[in-house]
N, C-alpha and C positions, 0 to 999 in steps of 0.2 A: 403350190401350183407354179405353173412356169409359165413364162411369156412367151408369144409365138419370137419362132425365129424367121426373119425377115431374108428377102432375096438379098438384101445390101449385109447384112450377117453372115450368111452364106458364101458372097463373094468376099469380104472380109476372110474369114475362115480358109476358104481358100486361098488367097493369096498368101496366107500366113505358111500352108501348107506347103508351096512353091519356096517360098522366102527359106522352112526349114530343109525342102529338096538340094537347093541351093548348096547351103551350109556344109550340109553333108560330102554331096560333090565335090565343093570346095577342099574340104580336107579329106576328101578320099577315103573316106571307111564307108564300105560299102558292105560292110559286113551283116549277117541275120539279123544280131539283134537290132542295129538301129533301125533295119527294114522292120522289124515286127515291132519296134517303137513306135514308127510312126504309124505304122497301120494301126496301131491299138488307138493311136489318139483318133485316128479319121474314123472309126469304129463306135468309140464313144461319141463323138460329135454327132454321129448320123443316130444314133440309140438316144439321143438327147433331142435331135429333132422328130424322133417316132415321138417324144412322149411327151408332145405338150398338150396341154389340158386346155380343151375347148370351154370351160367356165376360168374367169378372170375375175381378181378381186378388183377393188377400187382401183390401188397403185396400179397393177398390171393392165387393167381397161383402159386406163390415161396412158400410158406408156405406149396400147398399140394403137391406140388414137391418135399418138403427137398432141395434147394436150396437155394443160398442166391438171392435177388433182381437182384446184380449187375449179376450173372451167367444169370439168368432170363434175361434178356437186351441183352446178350451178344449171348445168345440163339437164340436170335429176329435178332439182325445183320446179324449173320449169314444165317438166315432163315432155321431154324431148329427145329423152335419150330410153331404153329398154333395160331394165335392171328386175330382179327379182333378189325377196328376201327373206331367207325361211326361218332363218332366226333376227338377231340384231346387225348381222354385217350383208352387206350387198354383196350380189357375183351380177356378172354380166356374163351373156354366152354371146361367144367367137363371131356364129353366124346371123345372130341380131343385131350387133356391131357391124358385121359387114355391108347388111340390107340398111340398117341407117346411115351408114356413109355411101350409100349406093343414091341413097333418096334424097339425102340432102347435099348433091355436089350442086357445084355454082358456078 
């Protein structure tokens, strides 16, 4: 499963992509292949953002929470957070995360 990628990821990524514009510029090969270099990277980048999965494990639900794990857990005990379990490990989905941080802003 993969973790959402976030607007600040995004502008990361791209700057990175300017950064390697740059580079290029700089030493003047302007040739196909580095163009189809870097197209291929910004290619996969966005084929990577098609394809993340709206169910999250524990690590990745903490990650797009900004939480740590163990808060994450402690969330659960309480029963205050949304998680479903069909076998022995928990998944969290995307959009019940979003409506509990929608509900409990302060």
């Amino acid at each position: 499963m993969k973790s959402k990628i976030t607007a600040h990821d995004i502008s990361q990524l791209n700057n990175k992509i300017d950064l390697l514009t740059l580079k290029v510029d700089s030493i003047g090969q302007h040739d196909d292949e580095n163009i189809r270099s870097i197209i291929g990277r910004i290619d996969r980048i966005e084929d990577e953002m098609k394809g993340t999965s709206n169910v999250m494990s524990s690590k990745e639900a903490a990650a797009y929470l900004g939480i740590s794990v163990a808060r994450l857990y402690q969330l659960i005990r309480n029963s205050q957070l949304p998680f479903f379990k069909p076998n022995r490990k928990m998944f969290f989905e995307r959009h019940r995360l979003d409506e509990w941080v929608a509900n409990n802003i302060k």
